[in-house]
C-alpha positions in Angstrom: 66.5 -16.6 21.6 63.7 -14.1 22.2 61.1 -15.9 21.4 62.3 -18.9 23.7 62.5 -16.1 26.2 58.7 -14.9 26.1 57.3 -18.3 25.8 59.9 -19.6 29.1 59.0 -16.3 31.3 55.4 -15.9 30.3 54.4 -19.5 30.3 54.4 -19.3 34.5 51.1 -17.5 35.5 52.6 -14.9 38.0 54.8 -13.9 35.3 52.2 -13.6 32.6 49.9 -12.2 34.5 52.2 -8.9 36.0 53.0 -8.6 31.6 49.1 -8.4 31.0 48.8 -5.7 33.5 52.2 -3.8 32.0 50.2 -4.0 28.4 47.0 -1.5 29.7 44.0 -1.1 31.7 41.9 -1.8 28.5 43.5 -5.1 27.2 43.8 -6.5 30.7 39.9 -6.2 31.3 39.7 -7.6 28.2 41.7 -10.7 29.1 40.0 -10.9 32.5 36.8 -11.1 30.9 37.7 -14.2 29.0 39.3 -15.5 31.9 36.7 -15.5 34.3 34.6 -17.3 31.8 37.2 -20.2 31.9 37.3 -20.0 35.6 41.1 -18.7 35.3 43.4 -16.0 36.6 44.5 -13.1 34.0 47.9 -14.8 34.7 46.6 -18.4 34.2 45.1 -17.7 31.2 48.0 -15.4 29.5 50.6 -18.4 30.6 47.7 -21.1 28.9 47.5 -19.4 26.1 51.2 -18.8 25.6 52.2 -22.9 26.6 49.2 -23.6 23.5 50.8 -21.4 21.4 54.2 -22.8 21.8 52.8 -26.7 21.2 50.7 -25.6 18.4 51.8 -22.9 16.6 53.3 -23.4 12.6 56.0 -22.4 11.3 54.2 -19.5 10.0 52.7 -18.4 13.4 56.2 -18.5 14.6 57.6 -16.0 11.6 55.1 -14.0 12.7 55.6 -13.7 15.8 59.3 -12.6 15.3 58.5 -10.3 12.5 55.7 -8.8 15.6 59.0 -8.7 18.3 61.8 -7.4 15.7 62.8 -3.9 16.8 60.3 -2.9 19.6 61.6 -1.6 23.0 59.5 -4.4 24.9 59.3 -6.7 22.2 58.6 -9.7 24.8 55.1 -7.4 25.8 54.8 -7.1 22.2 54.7 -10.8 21.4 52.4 -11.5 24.3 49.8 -8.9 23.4 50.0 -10.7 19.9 49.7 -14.7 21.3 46.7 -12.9 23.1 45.3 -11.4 20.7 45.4 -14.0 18.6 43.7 -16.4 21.0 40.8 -13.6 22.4 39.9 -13.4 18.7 39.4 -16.3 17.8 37.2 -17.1 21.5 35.2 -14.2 20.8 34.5 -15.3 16.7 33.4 -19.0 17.8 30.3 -19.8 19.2 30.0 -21.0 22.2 30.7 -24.1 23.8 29.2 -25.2 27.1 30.3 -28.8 29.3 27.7 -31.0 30.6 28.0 -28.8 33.5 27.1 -25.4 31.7 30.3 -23.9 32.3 31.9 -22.7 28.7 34.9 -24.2 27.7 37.5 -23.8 25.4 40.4 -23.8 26.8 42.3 -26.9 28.2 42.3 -25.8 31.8 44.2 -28.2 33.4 47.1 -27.9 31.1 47.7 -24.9 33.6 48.5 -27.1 36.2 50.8 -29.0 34.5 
């Protein structure tokens, strides 16, 4: 039920974007950083990246990410920092990728508009 929680609330930008800003100055420049490469809000790209997690994720990820939630006082903030985390690792460890336009990509921006 939790987990159907963070990905329902944090899947909508505005949403995702205030829970980025709840998790610290630090992580949220972080976040914007990675953004702004995208050409995204912090919010935008929090809510992308928790909608890709959601289609994606295995069984495994999904363990996880209870096991990340169980017992915390904001486990919902806890599981976000965690889809986040996840996803600004593995952006910063690949090389990368440009569009014929030379903007980076990565990320399925228009997914956010769905």
């Amino acid at each position: 039920m939790l987990l159907a929680e963070l990905v329902t609330t944090c899947s909508n930008p505005w949403i995702a974007g205030a829970a980025v800003a709840s998790i610290g100055v630090p992580f949220r420049a972080r976040v914007a950083r990675i953004a702004r490469r995208h050409d995204l809000t912090v919010g935008e790209f929090a809510a992308l990246a928790v909608r890709e997690f959601r289609a994606e994720a295995t069984e495994a990820a999904w363990h996880e990410l209870a096991e990340v939630c169980a017992n915390k006082d904001m486990p919902i903030l806890c599981g976000l920092h965690h889809i986040l985390e996840t996803k600004l690792e593995a952006i910063e460890a690949a090389p990368e990728r440009r569009t014929a336009g030379g903007r980076s990509c990565g990320l399925e921006a228009s997914a956010c508009c769905a």
